[in-house]
Structure formats: C-alpha cells, structure tokens
PAZAZA-835472 format. One record per residue (C-alpha): residue in one letter; x, y, z. Coordinates in Angstrom, 2 decimals, padded with zeros to 5 digits. Each point is the difference from the previous one (the first is absolute). Example, Ala and Ser with C-alpha at 12.3 -4.5 7.8 and 13.67 -1.06 7.14 Angstrom:
<sites>
SITE aa       X       Y       Z
SITE  A  012.30 -004.50  007.80
SITE  S  001.37  003.44 -000.66
</sites>
This chain:
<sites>
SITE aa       X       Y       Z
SITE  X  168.14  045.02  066.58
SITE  X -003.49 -000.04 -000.73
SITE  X -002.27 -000.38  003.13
SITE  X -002.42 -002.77 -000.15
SITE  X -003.71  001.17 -000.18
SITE  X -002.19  000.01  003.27
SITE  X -003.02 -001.88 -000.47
SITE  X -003.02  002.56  000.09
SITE  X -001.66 -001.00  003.64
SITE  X  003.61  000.03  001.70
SITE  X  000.19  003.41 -002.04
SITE  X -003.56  001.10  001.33
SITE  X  001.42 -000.98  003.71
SITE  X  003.43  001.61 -000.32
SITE  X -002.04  003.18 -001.14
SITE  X -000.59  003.10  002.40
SITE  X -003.60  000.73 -000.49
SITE  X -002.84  002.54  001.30
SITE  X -002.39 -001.03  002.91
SITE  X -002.47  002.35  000.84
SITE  X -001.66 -000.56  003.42
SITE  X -003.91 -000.40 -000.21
SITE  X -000.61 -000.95  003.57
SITE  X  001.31 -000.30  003.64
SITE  X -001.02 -001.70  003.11
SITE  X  001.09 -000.09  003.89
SITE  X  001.10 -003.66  000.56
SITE  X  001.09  001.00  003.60
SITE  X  001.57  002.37  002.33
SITE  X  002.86  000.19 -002.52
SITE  X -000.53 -001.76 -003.08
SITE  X -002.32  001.14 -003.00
SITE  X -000.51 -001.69 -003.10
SITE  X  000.51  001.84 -003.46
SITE  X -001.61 -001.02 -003.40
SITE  X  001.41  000.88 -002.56
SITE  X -001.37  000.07 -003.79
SITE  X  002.94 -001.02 -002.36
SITE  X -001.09  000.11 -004.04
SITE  X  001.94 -002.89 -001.61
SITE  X  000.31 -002.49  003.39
SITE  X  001.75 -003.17 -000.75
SITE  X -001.75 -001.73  002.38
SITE  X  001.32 -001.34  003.14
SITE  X  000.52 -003.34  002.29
SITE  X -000.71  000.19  003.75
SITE  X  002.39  000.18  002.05
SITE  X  002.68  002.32 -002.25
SITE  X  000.78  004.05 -000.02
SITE  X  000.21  002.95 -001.35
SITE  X  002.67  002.89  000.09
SITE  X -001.03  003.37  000.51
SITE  X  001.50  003.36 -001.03
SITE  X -000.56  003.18  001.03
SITE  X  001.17  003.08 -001.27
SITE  X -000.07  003.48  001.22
SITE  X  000.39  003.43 -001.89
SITE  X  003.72  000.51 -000.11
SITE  X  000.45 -003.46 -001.43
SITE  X  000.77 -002.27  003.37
SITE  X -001.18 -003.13 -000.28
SITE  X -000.12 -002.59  002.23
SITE  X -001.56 -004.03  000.02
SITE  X -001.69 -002.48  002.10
SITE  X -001.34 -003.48 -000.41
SITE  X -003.03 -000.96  001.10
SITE  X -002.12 -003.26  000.33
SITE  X -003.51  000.01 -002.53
SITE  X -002.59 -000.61  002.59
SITE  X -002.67 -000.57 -002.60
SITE  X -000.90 -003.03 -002.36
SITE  X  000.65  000.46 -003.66
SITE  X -003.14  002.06 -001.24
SITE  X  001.19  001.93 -003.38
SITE  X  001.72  003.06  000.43
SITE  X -000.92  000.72  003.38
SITE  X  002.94 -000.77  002.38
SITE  X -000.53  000.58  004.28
SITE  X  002.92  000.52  001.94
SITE  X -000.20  000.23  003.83
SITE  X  002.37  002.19  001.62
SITE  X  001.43  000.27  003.61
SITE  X  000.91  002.99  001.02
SITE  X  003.77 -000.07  001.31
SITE  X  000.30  003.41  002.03
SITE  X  003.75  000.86 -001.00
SITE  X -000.45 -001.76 -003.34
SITE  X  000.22  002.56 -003.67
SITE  X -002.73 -001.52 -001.59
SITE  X -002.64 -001.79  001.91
SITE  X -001.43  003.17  002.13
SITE  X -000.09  001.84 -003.46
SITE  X -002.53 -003.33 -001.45
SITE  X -001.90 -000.53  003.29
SITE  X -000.04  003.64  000.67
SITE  X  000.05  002.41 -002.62
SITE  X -000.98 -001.86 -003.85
SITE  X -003.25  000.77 -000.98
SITE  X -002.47 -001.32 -002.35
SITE  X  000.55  001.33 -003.39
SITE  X  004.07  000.03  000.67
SITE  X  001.95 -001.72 -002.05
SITE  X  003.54 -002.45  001.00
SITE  X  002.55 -002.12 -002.00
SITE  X -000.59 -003.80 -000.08
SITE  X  002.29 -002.72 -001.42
SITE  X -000.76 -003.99  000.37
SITE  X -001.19 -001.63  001.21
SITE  X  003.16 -001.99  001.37
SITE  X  000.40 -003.61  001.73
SITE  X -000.73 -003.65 -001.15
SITE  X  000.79 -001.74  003.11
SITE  X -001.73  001.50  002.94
SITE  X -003.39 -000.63 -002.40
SITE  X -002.85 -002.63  000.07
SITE  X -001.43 -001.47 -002.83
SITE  X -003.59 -001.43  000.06
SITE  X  001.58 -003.13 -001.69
SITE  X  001.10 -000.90  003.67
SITE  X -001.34 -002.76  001.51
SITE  X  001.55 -000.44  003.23
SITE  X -001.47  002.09  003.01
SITE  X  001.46  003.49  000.79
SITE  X  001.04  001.55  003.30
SITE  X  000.84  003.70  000.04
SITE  X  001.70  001.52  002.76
SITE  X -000.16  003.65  000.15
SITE  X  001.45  002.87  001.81
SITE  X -001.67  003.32  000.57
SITE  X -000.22  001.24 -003.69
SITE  X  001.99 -003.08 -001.05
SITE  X -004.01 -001.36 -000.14
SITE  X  000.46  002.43 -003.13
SITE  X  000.61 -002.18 -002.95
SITE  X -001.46 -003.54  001.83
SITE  X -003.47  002.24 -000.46
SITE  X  000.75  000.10 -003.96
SITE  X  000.50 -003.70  000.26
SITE  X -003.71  000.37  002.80
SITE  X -001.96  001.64 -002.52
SITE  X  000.96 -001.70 -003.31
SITE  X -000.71 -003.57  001.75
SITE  X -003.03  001.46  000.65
SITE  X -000.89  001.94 -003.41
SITE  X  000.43 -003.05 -001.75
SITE  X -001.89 -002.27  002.25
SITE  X  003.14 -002.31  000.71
SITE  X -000.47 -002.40  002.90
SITE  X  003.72 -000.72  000.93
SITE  X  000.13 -000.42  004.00
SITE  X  002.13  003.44  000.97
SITE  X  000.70  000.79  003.71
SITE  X  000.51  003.50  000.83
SITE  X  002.81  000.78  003.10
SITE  X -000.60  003.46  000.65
SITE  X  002.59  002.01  002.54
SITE  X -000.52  003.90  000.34
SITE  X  000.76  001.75  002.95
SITE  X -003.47  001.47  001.33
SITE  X -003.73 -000.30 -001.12
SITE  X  000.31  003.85 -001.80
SITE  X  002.88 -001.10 -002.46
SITE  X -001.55 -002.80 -000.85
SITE  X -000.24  000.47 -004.12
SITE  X -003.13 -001.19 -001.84
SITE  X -002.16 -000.85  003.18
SITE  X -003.40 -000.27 -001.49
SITE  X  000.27 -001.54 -002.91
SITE  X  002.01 -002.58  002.27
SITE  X -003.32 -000.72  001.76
SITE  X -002.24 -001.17 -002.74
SITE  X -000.28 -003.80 -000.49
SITE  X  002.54 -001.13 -002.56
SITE  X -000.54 -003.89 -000.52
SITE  X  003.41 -001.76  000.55
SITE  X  001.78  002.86  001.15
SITE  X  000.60 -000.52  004.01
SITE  X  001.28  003.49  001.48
SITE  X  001.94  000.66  003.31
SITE  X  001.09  002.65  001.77
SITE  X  002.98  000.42  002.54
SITE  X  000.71  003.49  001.46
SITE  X  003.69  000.77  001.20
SITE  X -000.79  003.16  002.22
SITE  X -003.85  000.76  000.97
SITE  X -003.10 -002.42 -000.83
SITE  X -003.74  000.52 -000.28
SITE  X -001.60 -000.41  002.90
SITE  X -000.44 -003.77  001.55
SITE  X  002.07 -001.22 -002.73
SITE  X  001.07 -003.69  000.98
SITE  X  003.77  000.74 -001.23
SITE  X  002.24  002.46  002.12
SITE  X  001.87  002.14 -002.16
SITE  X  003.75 -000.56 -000.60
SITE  X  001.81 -001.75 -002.79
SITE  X -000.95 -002.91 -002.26
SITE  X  001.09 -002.89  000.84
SITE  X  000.75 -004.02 -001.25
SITE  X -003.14 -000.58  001.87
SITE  X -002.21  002.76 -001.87
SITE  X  001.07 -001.08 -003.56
SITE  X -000.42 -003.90  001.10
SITE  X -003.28  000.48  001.33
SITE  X -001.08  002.39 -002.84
SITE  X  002.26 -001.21 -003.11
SITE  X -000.27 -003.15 -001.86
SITE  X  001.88 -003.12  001.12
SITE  X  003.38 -000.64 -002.11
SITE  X -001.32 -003.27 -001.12
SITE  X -002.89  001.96 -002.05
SITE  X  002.61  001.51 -002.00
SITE  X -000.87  003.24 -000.62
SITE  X  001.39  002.99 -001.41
SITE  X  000.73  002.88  002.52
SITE  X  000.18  003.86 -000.48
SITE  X  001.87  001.97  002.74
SITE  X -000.21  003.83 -000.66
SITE  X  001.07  002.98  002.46
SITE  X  002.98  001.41  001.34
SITE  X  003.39 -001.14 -000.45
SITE  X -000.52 -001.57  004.29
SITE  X -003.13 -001.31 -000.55
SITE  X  000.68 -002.20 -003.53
SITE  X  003.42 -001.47  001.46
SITE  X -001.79 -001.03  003.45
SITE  X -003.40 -001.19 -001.83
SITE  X  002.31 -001.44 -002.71
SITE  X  002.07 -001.63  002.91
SITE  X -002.96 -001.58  001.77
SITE  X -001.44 -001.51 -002.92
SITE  X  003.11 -002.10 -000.81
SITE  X  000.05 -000.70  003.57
SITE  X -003.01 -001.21  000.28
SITE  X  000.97 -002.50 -003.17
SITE  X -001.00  002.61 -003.13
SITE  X  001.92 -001.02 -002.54
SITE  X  002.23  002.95 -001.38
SITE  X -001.27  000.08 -003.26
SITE  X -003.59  000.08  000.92
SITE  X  000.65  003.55  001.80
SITE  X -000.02  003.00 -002.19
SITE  X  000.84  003.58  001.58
SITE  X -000.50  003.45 -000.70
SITE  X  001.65  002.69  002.29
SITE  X  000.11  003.65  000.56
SITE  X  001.80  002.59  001.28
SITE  X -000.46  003.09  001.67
SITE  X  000.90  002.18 -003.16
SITE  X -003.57  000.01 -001.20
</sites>
C-alpha cells in the first residue's frame, strides 16, 4: 500500500536536524540556557518542545525533550536546561557542550500546551522550578509582540539561587503581575514563609474563576496534579487548565 505523503512542515518537524550551539548562559545554580543556531527553523509556538539527540563516537545515541525557552526569532532556538545530577544527558548540556558544538534537533512538538496571541481571555501561569521554562516562551513572545493580554505569573522554586530567569523577571512588563512563593529557604524579610503552595496562594495571586481564564500548570509530575487539583477546587473549570509535566529522566 502506498503511504500517503507528509505534508512538507510536518516533514520539516518529523526531521532530525543539526543545531549548532552559538551561546550559553548561567540561569542559576543549576540551570543554563543554550542557543542554538538551526539553518532551515520552522518556526515555533510558545509553549511547545524540542527533542534532542546526542550521539557519541561508537554510535550510542540517546534523546531528551526539552521545553524552547525563547520566542520564535528565525532560526535561533534557546533551550534552558536543569541539570539532573544522575541524569545521561542534562550534566553533558549544562556542563560540558560548548559553543561551536553541534546536537540533533527534531520539532518542534505540542499544539495544546501553546498560547496563541489570538487569545483574549487573561492568562495565569503556574510554574514549577524549571517548569517556568516554556510559560517564559509564552513571557517573552507576549512581550515581543507588544500584546496586552492580563497574564499572572505563579512562580514556585525551592530557594532564591534556583530561581531561573531572575533578572529579566524584574523589569517592568505592563500587564504581567509576577509572584513568588519559596518551598524551602526565602530572601531575607520576605512576607511569605517558605513551604508549599497553597489554595490560598493561587486565590490570592490567580484570577477569580468567574474571569474565565485560561491556565498553564507546568513542573513535575507532584506539582501539576496538586496545582491542577487546586484550581478545580477553587472552581477552575477543567477545560480552562492546560498542563505540562516532567520527569526526572531529563
């Protein structure tokens, strides 16, 4: 039988290609973003991800996904890594790539976990330590293409030094309100005492179910089914809440 014919951008996403890294910066203690130059980009929407390979000399190869941090800007895709101490790939990308070395690429991948300027309604994102990955994509193309949707940022990481992206969070960004909980140590006279979020944090911070707005929940597998949880508890309808989730494999 004949196979049918894949149309040429599915193709171009299916498609393994070359990414050669041009830059790399320290995000935090354990996280460092990688950008990558990649001749014949599709393009990308924020909030989806990429696979990467990597393969050494005697032909192992092995694959990872990973959330694109940046907004769509030609061929240059940014990935932000955390390092995972036992994990295969990550200490190799935080650690060891260097400018000028070149990895596999294929997407990017998703259509759900996305946002589309188009959107009216106002946005809360509810991040994670380096589940704030992707929500920045969805951060920084708001703010490349001067949208003024109301987004509320939820941001849970466990200390002040993992905290990913920390001074571009400071700048003024009209319509975006920002706050931070901390679930183990805090900066110093911070009003919140560290522990874990809480119905009362995502009320107080969130948007009020009868605004109606679309929610993105991205972290670990824990922290999406609790945030997840307390949204619907808190009268979230279902199909307002869209999740990402990761595991430790990365």
């Amino acid at each position: 039988m004949a196979r049918a014919a894949v149309p040429r951008r599915l193709g171009d996403r299916l498609r393994w290609t070359a990414a050669r890294l041009t830059d790399r910066r320290v995000e935090s203690a354990t996280a460092r973003t990688l950008v990558f130059e990649v001749p014949g980009w599709p393009g990308h929407l924020a909030g989806q991800h990429v696979d990467v390979r990597l393969t050494a000399e005697d032909g192992y190869s092995t694959q990872r996904s990973y959330s694109v941090a940046s907004a769509p800007d030609g061929e240059s895709v940014e990935l932000t890594v955390q390092r995972v101490d036992d994990g295969e790939v990550s200490p190799y990308l935080t650690d060891e790539l260097a400018v000028g070395d070149v990895v596999e690429l294929r997407g990017p991948v998703g259509g759900w976990f996305v946002w589309r300027p188009e959107q009216k309604e106002p946005i809360l994102l509810v991040a994670g330590g380096s589940g704030l990955v992707p929500l920045m994509a969805v951060i920084r193309m708001r703010r490349a293409i001067g949208n003024r949707t109301p987004f509320r940022l939820v941001y849970s990481v466990r200390s002040p030094e993992y905290q990913l992206f920390g001074s571009e969070l400071r700048r003024d960004d009209p319509g975006l309100d920002k706050t931070y909980l901390y679930s183990r140590s805090t900066p110093p006279q911070w009003p919140r005492p560290p522990g874990r979020f809480t119905a009362s944090d995502l009320s107080g911070a969130g948007w009020p179910p009868d605004f109606e707005p679309t929610c993105y929940v991205c972290g670990s597998t824990g922290f999406v089914e609790r945030a997840a949880g307390l949204l619907v508890a808190l009268g979230h309808h279902p199909g307002r809440i869209r999740t990402e989730r990761f595991g430790p494999s990365r």
